[in-house]
C-alpha positions, 0 to 999 in steps of 0.5 A: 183201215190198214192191217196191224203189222205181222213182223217188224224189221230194224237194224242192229245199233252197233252196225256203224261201229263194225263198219268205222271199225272194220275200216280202222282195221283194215290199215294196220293189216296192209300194213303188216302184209307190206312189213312181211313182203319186204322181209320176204324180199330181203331174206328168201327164207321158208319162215318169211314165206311161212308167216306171209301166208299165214297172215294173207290167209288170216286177212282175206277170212278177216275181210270175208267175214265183215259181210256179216257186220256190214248190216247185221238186222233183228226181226220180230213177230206178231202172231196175235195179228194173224187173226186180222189177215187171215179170218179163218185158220181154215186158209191157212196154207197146207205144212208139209214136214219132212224128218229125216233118218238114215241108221237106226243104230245111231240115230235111235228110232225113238228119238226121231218118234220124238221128233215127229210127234213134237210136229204132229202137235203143231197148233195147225189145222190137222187137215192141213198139217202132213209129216212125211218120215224118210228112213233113208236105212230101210229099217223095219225098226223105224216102221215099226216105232212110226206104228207105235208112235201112231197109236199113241199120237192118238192120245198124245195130241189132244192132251197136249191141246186141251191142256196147253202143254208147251213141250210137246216132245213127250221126252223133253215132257215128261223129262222134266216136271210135267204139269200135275193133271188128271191125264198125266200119269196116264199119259206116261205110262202109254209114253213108257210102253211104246218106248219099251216096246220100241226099245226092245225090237231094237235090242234084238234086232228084228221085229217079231210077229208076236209084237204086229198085227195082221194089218202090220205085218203085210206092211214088214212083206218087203223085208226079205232075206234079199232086202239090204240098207244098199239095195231094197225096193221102195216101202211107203206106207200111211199110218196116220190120214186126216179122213179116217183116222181120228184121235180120242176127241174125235178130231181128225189126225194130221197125215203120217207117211213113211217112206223109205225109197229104193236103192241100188248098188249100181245107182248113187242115192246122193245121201240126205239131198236125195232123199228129200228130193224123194220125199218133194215128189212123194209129198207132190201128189199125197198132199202137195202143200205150199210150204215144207218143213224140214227137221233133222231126225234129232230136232223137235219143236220146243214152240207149237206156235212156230208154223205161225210165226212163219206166216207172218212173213208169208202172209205179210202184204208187204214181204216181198214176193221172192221170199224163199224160205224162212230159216230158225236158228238151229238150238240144242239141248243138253249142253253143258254148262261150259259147251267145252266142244263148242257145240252151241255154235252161237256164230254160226247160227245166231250172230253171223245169220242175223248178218246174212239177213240184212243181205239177201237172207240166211243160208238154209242150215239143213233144219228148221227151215220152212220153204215155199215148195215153188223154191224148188222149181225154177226162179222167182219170176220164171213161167216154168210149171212145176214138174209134178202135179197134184193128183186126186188124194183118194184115187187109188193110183196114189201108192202106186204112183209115189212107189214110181216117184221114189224109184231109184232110177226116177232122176235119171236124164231129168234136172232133179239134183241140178236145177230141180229141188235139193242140189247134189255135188256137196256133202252140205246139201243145205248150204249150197241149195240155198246158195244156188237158190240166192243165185236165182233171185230168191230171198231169205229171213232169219227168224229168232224168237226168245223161246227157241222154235226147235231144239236138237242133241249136240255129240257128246264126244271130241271125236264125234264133234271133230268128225262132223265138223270135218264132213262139213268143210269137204262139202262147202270146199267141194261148193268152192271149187264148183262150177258154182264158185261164190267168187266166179259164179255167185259175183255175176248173180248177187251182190258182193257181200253175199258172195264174200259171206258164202266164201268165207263159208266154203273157205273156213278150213283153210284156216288151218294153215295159219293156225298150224304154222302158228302153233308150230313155228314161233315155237320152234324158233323159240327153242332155237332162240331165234326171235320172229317177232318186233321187240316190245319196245319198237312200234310195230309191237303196238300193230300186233297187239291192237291186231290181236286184241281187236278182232277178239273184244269184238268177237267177246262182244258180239257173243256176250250180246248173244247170251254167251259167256266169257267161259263159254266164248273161250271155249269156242275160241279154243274149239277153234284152234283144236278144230284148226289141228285136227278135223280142218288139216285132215278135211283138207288132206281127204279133199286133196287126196280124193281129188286125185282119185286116191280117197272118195268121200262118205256120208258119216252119219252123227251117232246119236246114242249117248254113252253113260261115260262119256255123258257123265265126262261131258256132263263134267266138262272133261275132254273124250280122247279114248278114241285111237283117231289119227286127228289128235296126232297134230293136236298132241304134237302142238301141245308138246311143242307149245309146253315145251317152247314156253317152258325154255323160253321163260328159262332162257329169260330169267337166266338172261334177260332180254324178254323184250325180244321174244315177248311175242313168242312166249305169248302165243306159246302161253296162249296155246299151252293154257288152249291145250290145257286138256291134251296134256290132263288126257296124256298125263293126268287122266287113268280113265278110258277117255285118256289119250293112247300112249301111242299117239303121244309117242307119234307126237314126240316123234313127229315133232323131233323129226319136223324140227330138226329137218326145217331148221336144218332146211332154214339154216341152209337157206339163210346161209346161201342168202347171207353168202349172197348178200355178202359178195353182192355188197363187196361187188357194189363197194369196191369202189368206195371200201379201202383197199385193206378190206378188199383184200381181208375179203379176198383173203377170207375167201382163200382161207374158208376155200382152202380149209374146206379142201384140206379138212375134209373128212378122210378116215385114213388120217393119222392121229390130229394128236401128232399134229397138234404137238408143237415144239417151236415158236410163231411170229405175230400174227393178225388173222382175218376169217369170213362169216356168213354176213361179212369179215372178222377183223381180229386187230393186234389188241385182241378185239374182233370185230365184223367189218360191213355189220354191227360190231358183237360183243364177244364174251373173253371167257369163252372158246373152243377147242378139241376133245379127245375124239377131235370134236369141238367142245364149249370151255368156260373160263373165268376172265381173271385168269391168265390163260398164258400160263394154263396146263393143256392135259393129255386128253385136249388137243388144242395148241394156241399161238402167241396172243393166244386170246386174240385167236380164241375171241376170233373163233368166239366171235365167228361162233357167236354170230354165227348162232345169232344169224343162223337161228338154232344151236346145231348151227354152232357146229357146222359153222364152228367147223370151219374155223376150227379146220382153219386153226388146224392148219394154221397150227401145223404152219406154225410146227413148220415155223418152230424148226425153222425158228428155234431159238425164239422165246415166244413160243406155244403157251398151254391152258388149263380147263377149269374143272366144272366148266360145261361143254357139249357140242 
């Protein structure tokens, strides 16, 4: 008769549908990578190049993603089982749990007492359950709450068994409705005293001898006026062991060590991988158990039967034997209910490792993960012995030996860090000992069960939650540019897709490339009613709408599937853009800067105390900004732009029309304005602590005037130089088939450009422009031709221009330039039924025209207006109005020559009057 199953595996029913999808979606991106390298190549300008590399990048993380859809699996336990496998739990293989805390300023000690008393209750055979409690802080606080929290362990663990207490964190407990028995009241009063007095030493600072007993105060002997957080000799202690301490019951206590190791100043401590790695060695020869736990110092069991669903795979006849470790996904408690900073991570630790697990397995994600201690060691099916053996528990060398292990200069010349236990080189220790394990050949699986396995805190604040997200991205960049590289290394030793997903990992802040050109750059082309994107009636608008609309419902899916909500997925999806303006740019920026020797990276620990403002905002769902930090700078500067963007651009359509031709812009500005929504109630709207610093609002509209205008005067340059170009290349390659006429207008362009260029440059010994534009005489007719930057204008005698070798452009008859009092150009609106021969010049406008004088006001109204719909923004108008402008100053002062030689004509110089109310400006 076989044995009922342990656990069962299936794959998830919308895998087909990612992988039809993912192909169906992959065309329409070749698509528009190929649409923009031909823009590129036609117009060499810094937008082209901008929006090619922002969409390449935004492809390649789209393609490196879809390794989690490719075979995304669901797993499922049986603990009831267990019994038929192993008879008796006295087989049971021994648990080692490693909890780890560095500050006991942030990290509070009473909450990592939680934490270790939420294990100690585990439903495990005592003698084989050990938890070890590495204060990487050396704090005498920590020591002295892990003292107190033995004493009341001796109580708390067998209330929680004999009365079937599922919350055996005594906070979440007795936080919520405890159940009404006769212990309880009891129970939490012991609860309330040890938190006081754990509380108090903490308040002051200092463990007083008033509070210790002799036992314990040899245990504080170490802590001397010499003794730093940097520099301090090893302090291991056992406070609770399985053999001699006993609980009111009388059963045996699982073992409690405490160990804090040595540090030097001179010696790197390597952060959170080494301290784990000290406490694989101490834990080596105190119990040696097969299996290892490790927990954050914020992350308690919130489901006692949990070791036992991890048997159920290590135990399971059929699992196959390079199974590494088993991974839970990383819940928290205390969000609220709109998760306004993105703090579930739903993607990140539910939907995309179940896609992990149908490939080699999840990556271990720094907590809630049991490995088998033989990980550490060497490859699945190497002969390698591991480097410490168990010694005899009750010899009397144990401390001493562990003392030894946890030296700071134990590691040196030895793998430890390389090959052996927790790797070191990456701020994120977890991501990447597991991908250096899955390189080996082991294997992993995603265990999600319906009632979360362990629950942790999440930051309660933007800046906390940005910071921490920014020490992520420079550890998995560091993973990247390794000698481990997943796309160089990691293909040799694993499969495509494993090594596409942990890319796509070690990758994610390049993200903000494109999310930083796309907040920025259609808007400022918007500004400058420059239009970037298809118009809504041409097809490649229908591309960009299945682009954008695709990957989104996919991702609402998916999460919705989840658990989540639609309000709860748009605040991921905005977390991602502010995330994208703010801790990635500046993670990027410290990578660089430290790679040059400029900057080295720190270990941020996460503060873990909650501020009662900033728990009630939270708690509201209103955004913290109060802290003066340089990563709300782009993030206020996006929010502007945006606003302002959408603001001009819905004007520009309702005054005159065309939102055919900047729909696209005006969306993503609309997108971003309603993602920013809580920048602008933190500039504008909020008197509290946790507005925005007027300072960096000022720095933002700084910055943004700044950027704005040295781009596009960049752009303008560019795009002149390229029209130029292509200019005198289709001259050259038509001037076999082009008349002679318009050859020689071409040749006659260029002269009248080059010369106006030479005889108006700026001289500040000029005389008055007023003497020179009087005019006392007559002209002949005359048809002038002027080059623009994309070909000719041809001004014909019937007042018409029109642009030789390009479309032809309407050009409003009501609308020209002329000088104003300081010889600068100004804008005159005049009404087309009035006849301009016949208007009054005043004293103070210095313009004189010729006969047909409309003829040369729509040529310098067409050059104008072609010049701003081709050179993108309105400072343009000026430098290009510019040379016609000189060209009609010489023109002028050639017909007062031709007036004293032609005197007696009549057709002589007509004057205009301005409309009074006309706008101008420059």
């Amino acid at each position: 008769m076989t044995n009922p199953k342990l656990h069962t595996r299936s794959t998830m029913r919308r895998t087909w549908f990612n992988r039809v999808f993912a192909l169906a979606y992959t065309c329409p991106i070749l698509a528009l990578l190929h649409h923009h390298t031909l823009d590129l190549l036609h117009s060499t300008t810094l937008t082209s190049l901008l929006i090619l590399i922002s969409d390449t990048i935004l492809a390649f993380m789209w393609i490196s993603y879809q390794s989690f859809r490719i075979n995304p699996i669901r797993r499922e336990v049986f603990i009831e089982n267990l019994s038929h496998v192993v008879k008796d739990e006295r087989e049971y293989p021994g648990l080692d749990v490693f909890i780890c805390t560095a500050d006991p300023l942030k990290e509070p000690p009473i909450g990592v007492v939680n934490t270790a008393l939420s294990a100690l209750a585990f439903d495990y055979p005592t003698d084989k359950l050990a938890v070890y409690v590495s204060d990487d802080g050396g704090s005498d606080l920590t020591l002295f709450a892990f003292m107190e929290a033995a004493k009341f362990a001796k109580y708390w663990l067998p209330f929680c068994k004999k009365n079937g207490i599922v919350d055996r964190c005594p906070e979440a407990y007795f936080g919520g409705e405890p159940a009404k028995l006769p212990e309880t009241d009891d129970i939490k009063v012991m609860h309330e005293i040890m938190k006081m007095r754990v509380e108090q030493a903490v308040e002051k600072g200092k463990v007083c001898d008033d509070v210790i007993d002799d036992h314990a105060r040899q245990a504080f002997s170490k802590w001397t006026e010499n003794f730093t957080r940097h520099h301090h000799p090893a302090v291991i202690q056992v406070l609770l062991d399985s053999e001699i301490d006993k609980d009111t019951t009388g059963h045996g206590m699982p073992k409690l060590v405490y160990v804090s190791r040595e540090k030097g100043k001179d010696v790197p401590h390597n952060f959170k991988a080494g301290a784990l790695n000290v406490l694989l060695r101490v834990s080596a020869i105190m119990t040696n158990a097969p299996i290892i736990l490790t927990l954050d110092c914020d992350m308690y069991s919130n489901d006692p039967t949990t070791p036992l669903r991890a048997l159920c795979y290590y135990l399971d006849p059929s699992m196959d034997s390079t199974l590494g470790w088993i991974q839970f996904p990383q819940l928290f408690k205390g969000i609220n209910k709109t998760d306004i900073y993105g703090s579930e991570l739903k993607f990140e630790v539910q939907i995309n490792p179940a896609g992990f697990d149908g490939l080699k397995g999840p990556s271990f994600m720094g907590t809630g993960c049991f490995f088998r201690r033989r990980v550490f060691s060497g490859a699945p099916f190497s002969d390698e012995p591991a480097e410490i053996t168990q010694l005899n528990p009750q010899s009397e060398d144990v401390l001493a030996q562990a003392h030894r292990l946890a030296s700071c200069r134990y590691e040196a010349q030895t793998k430890w860090g390389s090959e052996v236990g927790f790797r070191y080189d990456s701020l994120v220790e977890d991501i990447y000992t597991s991908y250096r394990l899955h390189c080996l050949g082991w294997r992993s699986v995603f265990c999600n069960p319906k009632r979360g396995a362990f629950l942790g805190d999440v930051p309660t604040n933007l800046h906390d939650s940005l910071t921490q997200m920014k020490r992520w991205c420079m550890g998995l960049l560091d993973i990247f540019f390794s000698n481990y590289c997943p796309l160089t290394y990691g293909i040799r030793h694993t499969n495509i897709f494993q090594c596409l997903a942990y890319t796509h990992y070690t990758l994610w802040l390049i993200l903000s490339i494109p999310i930083t050109i796309y907040s920025f750059l259609p808007q400022l082309a918007l500004i400058n009613s420059f239009p970037m994107f298809p118009k809504v009636s041409e097809s490649w608008f229908l591309l960009y709408v299945f682009l954008f609309l695709g990957p989104n419902v996919q991702n609402l899916f998916e999460f919705m599937v989840a658990g989540g909500t639609f309000v709860r997925w748009w605040n991921n999806q905005r977390m991602g853009i502010i995330r994208g303006l703010s801790s990635f740019p500046f993670a990027l920026l410290e990578y660089v800067l430290k790679s040059v020797g400029m900057s080295s990276f720190g270990y941020n620990v996460t503060s873990k105390v909650v501020d009662n403002e900033e728990n009630k905002h939270y708690e509201q769902g209103i955004f913290e900004f109060g802290v003066p930090s340089p990563m709300f700078l782009p993030l206020a500067m996006a929010a502007i732009i945006n606003l302002f963007s959408f603001s001009s651009g819905v004007l520009r359509v309702l005054k005159n029309g065309r939102l055919d031709d900047v729909f696209v812009q005006i969306f993503i500005s609309a997108y971003l304005v309603v993602s920013c929504w809580p920048v602008y109630e933190a500039m504008v709207l909020r008197s509290d602590k946790g507005k925005m610093p007027g300072s960096k609002c000022l720095l933002a509209f700084s910055f943004i005037w700044y950027v704005s205008g040295a781009f596009f005067e960049r752009e303008r340059k560019v795009k002149y130089r390229a029209a130029s170009s292509a200019s005198k290349m289709r001259s050259v390659g038509a001037s076999q088939q082009v008349p002679t006429r318009s050859r020689n207008y071409r040749r006659r362009s260029r002269e009248i450009v080059d010369n106006a260029r030479r005889y108006f440059s700026p001289k500040k010994s000029e005389g008055s422009s007023s003497s020179r534009f009087k005019n006392r005489g007559r002209t002949s007719r005359t048809k002038l031709n002027m080059c623009s930057s994309h070909g000719i204008l041809d001004c014909a005698s019937n007042g018409n221009v029109s642009l030789i070798e390009d479309d032809d452009v309407p050009i409003p008859p009501w609308t020209f330039l002329i000088l104003d009092q300081d010889g600068d150009p100004m804008t005159i609106n005049i009404p087309s039924d009035v006849n301009m021969n016949n208007m009054q010049i005043p004293e103070h406008v210095r313009f004189v025209s010729v006969e047909k004088v409309s003829t040369l006001l729509r040529m310098i109204v067409g050059l104008q207006n072609i010049l701003v719909s081709k050179m993108l923004e309105s400072r343009d108008r000026l430098n290009a109005s510019n040379v016609v402008i000189h060209e009609l100053r010489r023109r002028i002062q050639e017909y007062e020559g031709n007036q004293n030689r032609n005197g007696d004509e009549e057709d002589g110089l007509v004057t205009s009057e301005v409309v009074p109310g006309a706008g101008g400006g420059r």
